[in-house]
C-alpha positions as CSV (number, residue, x, y, z in Angstrom):
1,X,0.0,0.0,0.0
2,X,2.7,2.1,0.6
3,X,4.4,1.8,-2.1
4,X,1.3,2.2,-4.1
5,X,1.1,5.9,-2.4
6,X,4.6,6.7,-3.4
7,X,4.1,5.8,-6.9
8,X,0.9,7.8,-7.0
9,X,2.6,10.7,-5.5
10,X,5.4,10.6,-7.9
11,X,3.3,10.9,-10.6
12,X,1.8,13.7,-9.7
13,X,4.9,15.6,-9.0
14,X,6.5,14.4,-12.3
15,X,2.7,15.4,-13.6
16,X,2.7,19.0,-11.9
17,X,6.7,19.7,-13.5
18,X,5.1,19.1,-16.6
19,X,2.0,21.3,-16.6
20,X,4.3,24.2,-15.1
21,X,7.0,23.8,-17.6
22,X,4.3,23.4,-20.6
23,X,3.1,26.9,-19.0
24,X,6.3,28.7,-19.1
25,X,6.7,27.8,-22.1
26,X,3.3,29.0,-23.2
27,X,3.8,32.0,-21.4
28,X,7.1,32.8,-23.0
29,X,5.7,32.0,-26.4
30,X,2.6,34.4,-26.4
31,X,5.3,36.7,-24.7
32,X,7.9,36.4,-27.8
33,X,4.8,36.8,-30.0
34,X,3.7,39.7,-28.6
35,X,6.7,41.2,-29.3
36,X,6.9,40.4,-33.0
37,X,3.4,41.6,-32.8
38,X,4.7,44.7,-31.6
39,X,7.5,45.4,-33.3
40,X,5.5,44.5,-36.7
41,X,2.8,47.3,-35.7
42,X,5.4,49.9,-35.2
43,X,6.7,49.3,-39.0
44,X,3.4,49.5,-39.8
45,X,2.5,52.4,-38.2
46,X,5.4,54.3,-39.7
47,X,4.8,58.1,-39.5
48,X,3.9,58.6,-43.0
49,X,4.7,62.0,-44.6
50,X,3.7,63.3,-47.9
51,X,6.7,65.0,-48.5
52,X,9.9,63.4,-50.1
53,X,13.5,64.1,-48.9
54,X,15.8,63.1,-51.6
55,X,13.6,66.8,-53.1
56,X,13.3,68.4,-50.0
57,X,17.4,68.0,-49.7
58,X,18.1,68.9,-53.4
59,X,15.5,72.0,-52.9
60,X,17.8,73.0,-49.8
61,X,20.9,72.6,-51.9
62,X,20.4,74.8,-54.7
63,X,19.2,77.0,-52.1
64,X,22.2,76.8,-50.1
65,X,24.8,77.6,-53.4
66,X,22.9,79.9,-55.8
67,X,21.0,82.2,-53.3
68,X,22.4,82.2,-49.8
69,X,25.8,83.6,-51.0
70,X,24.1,86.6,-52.5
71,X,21.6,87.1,-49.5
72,X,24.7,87.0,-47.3
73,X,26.2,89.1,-49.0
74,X,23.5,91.9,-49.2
75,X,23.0,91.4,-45.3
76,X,19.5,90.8,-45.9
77,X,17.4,88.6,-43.8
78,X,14.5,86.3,-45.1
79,X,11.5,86.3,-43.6
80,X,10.2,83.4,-41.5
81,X,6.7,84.0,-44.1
82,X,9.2,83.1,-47.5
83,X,8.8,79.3,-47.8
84,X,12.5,79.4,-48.2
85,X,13.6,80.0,-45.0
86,X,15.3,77.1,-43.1
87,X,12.4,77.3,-40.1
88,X,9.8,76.2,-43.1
89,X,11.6,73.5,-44.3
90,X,10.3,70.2,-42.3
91,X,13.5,68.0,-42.3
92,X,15.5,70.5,-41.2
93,X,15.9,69.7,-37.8
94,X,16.9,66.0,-38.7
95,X,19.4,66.9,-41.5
96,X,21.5,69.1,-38.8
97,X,21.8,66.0,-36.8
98,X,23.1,64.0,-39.6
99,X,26.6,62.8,-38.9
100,X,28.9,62.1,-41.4
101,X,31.9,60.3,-40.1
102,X,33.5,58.1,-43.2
103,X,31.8,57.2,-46.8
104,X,30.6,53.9,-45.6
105,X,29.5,55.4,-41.7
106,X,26.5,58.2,-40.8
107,X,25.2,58.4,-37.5
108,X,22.4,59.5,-35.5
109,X,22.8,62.7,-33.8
110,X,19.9,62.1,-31.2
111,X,20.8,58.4,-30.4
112,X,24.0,58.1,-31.7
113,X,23.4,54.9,-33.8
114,X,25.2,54.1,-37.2
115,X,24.9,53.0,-40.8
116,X,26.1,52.3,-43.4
117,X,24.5,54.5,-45.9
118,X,22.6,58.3,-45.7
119,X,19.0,56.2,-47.1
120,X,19.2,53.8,-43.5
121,X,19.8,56.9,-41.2
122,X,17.1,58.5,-43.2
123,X,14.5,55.5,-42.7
124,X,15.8,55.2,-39.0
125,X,14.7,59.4,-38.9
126,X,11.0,58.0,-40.1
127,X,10.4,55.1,-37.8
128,X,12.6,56.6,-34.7
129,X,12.3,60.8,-34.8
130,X,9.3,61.4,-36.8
131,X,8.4,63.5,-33.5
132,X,10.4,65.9,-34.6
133,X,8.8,66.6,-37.9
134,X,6.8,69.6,-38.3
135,X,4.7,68.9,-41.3
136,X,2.1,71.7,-41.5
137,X,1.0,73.0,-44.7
138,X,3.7,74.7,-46.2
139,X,6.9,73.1,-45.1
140,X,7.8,70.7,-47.6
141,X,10.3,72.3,-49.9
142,X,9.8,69.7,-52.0
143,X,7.2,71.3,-53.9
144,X,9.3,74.7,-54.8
145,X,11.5,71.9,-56.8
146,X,9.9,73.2,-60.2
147,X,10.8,76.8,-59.3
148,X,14.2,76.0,-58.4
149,X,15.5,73.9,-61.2
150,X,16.3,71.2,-58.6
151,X,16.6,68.4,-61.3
152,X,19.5,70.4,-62.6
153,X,20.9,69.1,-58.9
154,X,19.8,65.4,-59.3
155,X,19.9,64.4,-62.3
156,X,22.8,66.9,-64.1
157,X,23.3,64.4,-67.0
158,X,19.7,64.2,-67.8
159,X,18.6,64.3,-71.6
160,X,16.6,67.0,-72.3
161,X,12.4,66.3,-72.3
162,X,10.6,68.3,-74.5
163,X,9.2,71.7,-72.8
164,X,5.7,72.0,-71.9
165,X,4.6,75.7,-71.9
166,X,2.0,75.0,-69.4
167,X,4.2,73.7,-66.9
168,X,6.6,76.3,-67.7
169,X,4.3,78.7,-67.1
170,X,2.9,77.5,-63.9
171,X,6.7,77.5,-62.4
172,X,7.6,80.2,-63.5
173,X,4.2,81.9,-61.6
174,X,5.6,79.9,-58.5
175,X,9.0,81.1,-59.2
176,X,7.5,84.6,-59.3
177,X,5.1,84.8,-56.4
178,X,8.5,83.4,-54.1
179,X,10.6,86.8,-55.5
180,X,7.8,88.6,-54.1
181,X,7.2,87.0,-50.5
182,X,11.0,87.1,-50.2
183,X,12.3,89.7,-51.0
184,X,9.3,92.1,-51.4
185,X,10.3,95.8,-53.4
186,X,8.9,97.7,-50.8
187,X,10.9,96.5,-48.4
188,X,14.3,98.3,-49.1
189,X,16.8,98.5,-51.4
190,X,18.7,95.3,-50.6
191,X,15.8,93.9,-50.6
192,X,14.7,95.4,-54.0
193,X,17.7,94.4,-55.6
194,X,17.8,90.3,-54.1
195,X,14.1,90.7,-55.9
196,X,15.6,91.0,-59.6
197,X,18.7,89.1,-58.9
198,X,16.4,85.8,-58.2
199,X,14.2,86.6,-61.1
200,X,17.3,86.5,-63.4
201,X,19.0,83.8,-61.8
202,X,15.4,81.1,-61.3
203,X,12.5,82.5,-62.7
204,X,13.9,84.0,-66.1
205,X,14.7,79.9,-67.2
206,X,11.5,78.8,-66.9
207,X,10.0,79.5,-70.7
208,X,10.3,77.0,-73.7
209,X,12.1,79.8,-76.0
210,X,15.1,79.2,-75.3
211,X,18.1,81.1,-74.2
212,X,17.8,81.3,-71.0
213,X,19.8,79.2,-68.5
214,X,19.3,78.7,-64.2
215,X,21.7,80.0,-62.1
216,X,23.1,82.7,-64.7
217,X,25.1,84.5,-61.8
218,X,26.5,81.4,-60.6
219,X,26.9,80.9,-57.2
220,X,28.9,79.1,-53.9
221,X,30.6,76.1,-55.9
222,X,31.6,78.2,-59.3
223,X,33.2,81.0,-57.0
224,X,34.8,78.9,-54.6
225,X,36.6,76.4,-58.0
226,X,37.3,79.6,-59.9
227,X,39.4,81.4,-56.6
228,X,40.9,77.7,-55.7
229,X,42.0,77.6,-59.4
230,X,43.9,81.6,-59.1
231,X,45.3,80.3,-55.8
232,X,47.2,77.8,-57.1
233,X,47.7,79.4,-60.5
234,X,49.8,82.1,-58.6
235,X,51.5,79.4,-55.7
236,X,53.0,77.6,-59.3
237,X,53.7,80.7,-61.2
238,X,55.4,83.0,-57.8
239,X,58.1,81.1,-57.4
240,X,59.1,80.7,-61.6
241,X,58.7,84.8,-61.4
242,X,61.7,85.0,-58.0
243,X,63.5,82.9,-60.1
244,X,63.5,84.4,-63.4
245,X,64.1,87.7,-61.6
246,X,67.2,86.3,-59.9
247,X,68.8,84.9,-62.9
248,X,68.3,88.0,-64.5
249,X,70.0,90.1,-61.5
250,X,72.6,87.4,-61.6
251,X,73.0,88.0,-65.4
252,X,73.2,91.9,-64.2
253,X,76.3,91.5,-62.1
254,X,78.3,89.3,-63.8
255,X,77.6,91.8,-66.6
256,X,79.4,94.5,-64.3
257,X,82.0,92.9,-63.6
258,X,83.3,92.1,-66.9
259,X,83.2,95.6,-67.5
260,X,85.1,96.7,-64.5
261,X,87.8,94.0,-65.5
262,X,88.0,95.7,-69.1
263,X,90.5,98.8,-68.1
264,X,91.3,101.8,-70.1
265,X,94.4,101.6,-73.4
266,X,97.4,103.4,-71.4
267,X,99.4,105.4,-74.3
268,X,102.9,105.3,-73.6
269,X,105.4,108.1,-74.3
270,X,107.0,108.7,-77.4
271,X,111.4,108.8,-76.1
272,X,112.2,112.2,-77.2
């Protein structure tokens, strides 16, 4: 009998390890797929914003080299109303924390994270800091690409399309009505001036006649390769100009010399 109750006993240990393993196990299965479950709904549930960056970031760039030089230079200051002030631009805030550290390494400057590649920080910026976004109505400088030629940015090498005069003419109006919220005539002279400067230099391109070209003043890249190219036109050609000069001095003296060797014809005296 006693053994009997041992047996019995035994069993339901062994019976009870089993149920409680089978339910940590059950446990840490609905736990792990809660997790996927999780992590799968916050892919999902990427912010999604109607705006795209690769534009947004060419927009910025011919922004950056053919007007900022020239609004610097006038000491004129945008107004935070002109869409193309930095404050209206909404990935602004993300590209300053952009860390470049090699060509195969950009990191996170909020959470210091890395990869390999500029488009993996910027879907990490998506899922991980879309917080930061401010995307109200009139923040995507995306769609001033038409006014600013940004396709001469991205795609340099592009064949040439055939020109539509309607879509001409509707960035050239959006060209237009930026000159005027930016740098509005009544405003001063500086400002008066930056007016007919980005007329020329955008707006004046946009027709399908011909003869007109973007960025006719230049701007931050042309100056900077034209004074790098006189720089080191005149490091090669300063020290060819010391040396010609010294030969010739050189040339000089020996040339006195000889001459000082060279003396007078004495005449002697006849004997009387």
């Amino acid at each position: 009998m006693g053994r009997v109750t041992l047996r019995i006993t035994f069993l339901l240990h062994t019976l009870l390890q089993l149920m409680l393993l089978y339910g940590v196990g059950a446990l840490n299965e609905n736990e792990e797929a809660a997790s996927r479950r999780t992590l799968k709904q916050e892919v999902e549930q990427i912010h999604e914003v109607h705006c795209s960056r690769e534009r947004s970031r060419a927009a910025w760039k011919v922004i950056e080299e053919y007007l900022m030089p020239f609004v610097d230079k006038g000491q004129y200051q945008i107004p935070k109303k002109c869409r193309l002030h930095p404050d209206n631009d909404m990935f602004r805030e993300q590209e300053h924390h952009k860390v470049h550290i090699d060509t195969n390494e950009w990191r996170c400057g909020f959470c210091k994270k890395s990869f390999r590649a500029e488009k993996f920080l910027d879907k990490h910026f998506d899922i991980r800091h879309y917080n930061l976004l401010n995307d109200s109505q009139g923040r995507c400088l995306a769609d001033l690409c038409g006014a600013l030629h940004c396709d001469l940015v991205t795609e340099p090498k592009k064949t040439k399309t055939k020109c539509n005069p309607a879509a001409a003419a509707k960035n050239r109006h959006l060209c237009e009505s930026l000159a005027d919220s930016c740098f509005p005539v009544k405003q001063g002279q500086s400002a008066s001036r930056l007016h007919e400067f980005f007329l020329r230099q955008f707006c004046d391109a946009h027709t399908c006649s011909g003869g007109k070209k973007p960025f006719s003043h230049g701007g931050k890249k042309e100056s900077s390769v034209f004074y790098l190219a006189v720089c080191l036109l005149t490091v090669m050609l300063l020290p060819m100009f010391y040396i010609v000069v010294y030969l010739h001095q050189r040339e000089m003296r020996k040339g006195v010399e000889v001459l000082k060797r060279i003396s007078k014809p004495s005449f002697k005296k006849k004997p009387s």
